[in-house]
Every structure is written in structure tokens, then in C-alpha cells.
C-alpha positions as CSV (number, residue, x, y, z in Angstrom):
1,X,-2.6,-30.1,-35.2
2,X,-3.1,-27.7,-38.1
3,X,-1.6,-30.0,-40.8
4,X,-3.6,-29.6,-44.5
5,X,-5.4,-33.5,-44.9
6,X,-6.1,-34.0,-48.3
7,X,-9.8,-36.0,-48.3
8,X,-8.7,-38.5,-50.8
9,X,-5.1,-39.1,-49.4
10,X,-5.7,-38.0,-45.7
11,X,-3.4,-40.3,-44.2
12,X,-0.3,-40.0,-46.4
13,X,3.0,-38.7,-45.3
14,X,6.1,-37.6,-46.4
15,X,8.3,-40.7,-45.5
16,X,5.6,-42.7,-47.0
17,X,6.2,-40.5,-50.2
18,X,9.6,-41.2,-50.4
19,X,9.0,-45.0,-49.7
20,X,6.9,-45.2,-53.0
21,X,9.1,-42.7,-54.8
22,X,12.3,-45.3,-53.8
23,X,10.2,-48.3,-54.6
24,X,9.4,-46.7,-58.8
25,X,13.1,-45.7,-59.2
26,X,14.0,-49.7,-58.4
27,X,11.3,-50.8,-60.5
28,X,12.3,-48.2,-63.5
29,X,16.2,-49.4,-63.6
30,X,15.4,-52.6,-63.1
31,X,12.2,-53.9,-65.3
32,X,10.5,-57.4,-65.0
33,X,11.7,-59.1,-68.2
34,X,10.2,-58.6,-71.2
35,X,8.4,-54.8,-70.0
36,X,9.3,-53.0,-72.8
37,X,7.2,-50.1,-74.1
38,X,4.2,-52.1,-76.2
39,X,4.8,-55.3,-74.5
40,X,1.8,-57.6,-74.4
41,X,1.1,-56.5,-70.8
42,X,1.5,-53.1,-71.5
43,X,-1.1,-50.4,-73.1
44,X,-0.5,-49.1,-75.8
45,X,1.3,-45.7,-75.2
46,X,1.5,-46.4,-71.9
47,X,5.0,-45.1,-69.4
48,X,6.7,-47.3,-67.5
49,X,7.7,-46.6,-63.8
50,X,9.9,-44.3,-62.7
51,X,10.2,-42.6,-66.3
52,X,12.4,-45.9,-67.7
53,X,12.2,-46.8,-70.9
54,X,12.2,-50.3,-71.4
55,X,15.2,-51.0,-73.2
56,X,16.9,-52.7,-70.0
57,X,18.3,-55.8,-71.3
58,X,16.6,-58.9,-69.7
59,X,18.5,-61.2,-67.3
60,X,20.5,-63.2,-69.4
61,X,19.4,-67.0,-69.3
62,X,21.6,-69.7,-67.0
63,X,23.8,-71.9,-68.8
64,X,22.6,-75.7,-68.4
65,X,25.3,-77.9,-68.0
66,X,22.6,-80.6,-69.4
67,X,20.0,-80.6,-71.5
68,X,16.9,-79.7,-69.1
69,X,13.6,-81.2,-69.1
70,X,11.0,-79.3,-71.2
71,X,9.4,-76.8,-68.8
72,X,5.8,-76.5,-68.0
73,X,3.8,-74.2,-70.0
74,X,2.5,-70.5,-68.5
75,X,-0.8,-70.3,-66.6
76,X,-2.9,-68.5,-69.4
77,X,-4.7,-65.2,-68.5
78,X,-7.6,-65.4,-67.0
79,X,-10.3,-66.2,-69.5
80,X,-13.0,-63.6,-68.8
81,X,-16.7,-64.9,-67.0
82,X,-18.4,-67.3,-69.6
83,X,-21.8,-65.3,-68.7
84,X,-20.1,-61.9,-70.3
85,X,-19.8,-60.5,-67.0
86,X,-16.9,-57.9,-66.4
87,X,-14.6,-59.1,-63.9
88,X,-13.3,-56.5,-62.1
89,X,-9.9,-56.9,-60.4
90,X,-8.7,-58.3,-57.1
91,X,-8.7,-54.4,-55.3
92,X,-12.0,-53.5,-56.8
93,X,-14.2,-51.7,-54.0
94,X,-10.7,-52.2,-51.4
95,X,-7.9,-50.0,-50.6
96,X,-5.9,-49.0,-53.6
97,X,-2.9,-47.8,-51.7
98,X,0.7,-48.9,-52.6
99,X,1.0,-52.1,-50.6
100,X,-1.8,-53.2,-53.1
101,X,0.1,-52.1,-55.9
102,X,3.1,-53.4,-54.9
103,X,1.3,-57.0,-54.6
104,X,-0.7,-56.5,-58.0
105,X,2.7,-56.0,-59.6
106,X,4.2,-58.6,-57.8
107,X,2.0,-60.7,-60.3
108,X,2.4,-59.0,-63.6
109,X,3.7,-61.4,-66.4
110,X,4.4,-58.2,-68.7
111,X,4.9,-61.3,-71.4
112,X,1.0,-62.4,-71.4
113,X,-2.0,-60.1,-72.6
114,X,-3.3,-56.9,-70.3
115,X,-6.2,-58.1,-68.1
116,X,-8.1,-56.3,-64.8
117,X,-5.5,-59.0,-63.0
118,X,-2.6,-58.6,-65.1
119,X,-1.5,-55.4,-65.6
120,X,1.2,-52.9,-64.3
121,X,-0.3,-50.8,-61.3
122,X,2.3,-48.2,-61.8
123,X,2.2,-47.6,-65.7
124,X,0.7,-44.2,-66.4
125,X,-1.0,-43.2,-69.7
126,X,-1.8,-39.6,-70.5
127,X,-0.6,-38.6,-66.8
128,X,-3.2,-41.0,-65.4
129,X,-2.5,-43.8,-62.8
130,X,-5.2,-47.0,-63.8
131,X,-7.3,-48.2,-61.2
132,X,-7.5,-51.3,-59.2
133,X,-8.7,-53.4,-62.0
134,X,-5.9,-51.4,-64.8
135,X,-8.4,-49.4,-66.3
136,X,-7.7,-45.5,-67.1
137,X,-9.9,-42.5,-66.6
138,X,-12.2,-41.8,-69.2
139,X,-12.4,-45.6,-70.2
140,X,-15.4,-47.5,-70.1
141,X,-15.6,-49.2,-66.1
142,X,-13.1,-46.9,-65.1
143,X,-13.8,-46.9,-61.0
144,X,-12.3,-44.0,-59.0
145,X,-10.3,-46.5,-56.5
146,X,-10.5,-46.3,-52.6
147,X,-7.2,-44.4,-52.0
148,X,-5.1,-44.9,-48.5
């Protein structure tokens, strides 16, 4: 077959295109709660998916019939190594394709601090896509990610 295969994407398709194209546009209208543009998950200046703004309400809270039990506090990000290390994130060196994203967003908590494992795969800054471990081009520790 003389079909074009571009060496960094060799294996992508046009169904699989409009898969990921579908899957930003339900992300952009309808946000996690709280990812609004300089959220604490967020980088500063960064887009959010599918071109959306933000400024999508979040869900409205449940009435409670009773007064409910106080509820347990958020896991805090993760501290970084106590030997300075970097800790790179949970793709590092692994395919970066968009089942990985989708599972790296799947546990973004746009409400606690940007780490390399909580940040929003699909936020761009400048144009750029962030690595497996959230980090932008021309950052320090920026790693071209395996792409599928």
C-alpha cells in the first residue's frame, strides 16, 4: 500500500482521529469541576480541551435531606522524592497515545496543585501538547514522549 506513514504517528488513522477529536469536544462542554482557566491544576496560560473556556458551571451539589457526616479529607498530591529526585510521571518512557491520556485525565483533581501525576493531558500552552509527565516543550525535563 502506498499510504504516507508519519514516523512519529505511523499507526494512526482517520477514525482513530475522529475518536480523539469526539472525546475533546465532550471533555470541552463538559469540564471536571472546578477546571477553569488558572485553576490550581492548571498552568498558567494554559487552553483547556476542545477550545472551552472554563466558565461551565459546576454540577450543582445534592440536597441532603440530613445533616451528613463530615467527609474524609482529599489525598494530597504527591509529595515529591525526599532525596530531591524528579519523579517523572506514570507514562514516562511508555506509550503516550490517547488511551494513556484518557487514563491520566481520568485522575486529574483540577482542584489540587499541577504535579507530573496530576495534570490535564489535553491542556495545551503556546500550541504545545505536555508530555507524559505534564511538562511542555522548552521546559526544563521536558521528554519527547513515545507516540502511538
Amino acid at each position: 500500500e502506498n499510504r504516507y506513514k508519519d514516523p512519529k504517528r505511523g499507526d494512526v488513522n482517520y477514525a482513530q482521529m475522529l475518536e480523539e477529536k469526539a472525546d475533546l469536544e465532550a471533555m470541552g462542554a463538559a469540564p471536571k469541576p472546578g477546571a477553569v482557566s488558572g485553576c490550581a491544576g492548571c498552568k498558567p496560560g494554559g487552553s483547556l480541551p476542545a477550545g472551552g473556556d472554563g466558565t461551565a458551571a459546576p454540577a450543582p451539589a445534592p440536597a441532603a435531606a440530613a445533616p451528613a457526616p463530615a467527609a474524609a479529607a482529599p489525598a494530597p498530591a504527591a509529595a515529591p522524592p525526599a532525596d530531591g529526585s524528579f519523579a517523572y510521571g506514570k507514562y514516562d518512557d511508555l506509550l503516550w497515545d490517547h488511551a494513556a491520556k484518557k487514563d491520566v485525565y481520568a485522575t486529574y483533581d483540577p482542584n489540587s496543585p499541577r504535579t507530573t501525576s496530576n495534570f490535564n493531558p489535553f491542556e495545551t500552552f503556546d500550541g504545545n501538547s505536555p508530555d507524559a509527565s505534564g511538562i511542555y516543550p522548552g521546559e526544563n525535563r521536558y521528554k519527547d514522549p513515545t507516540r502511538g
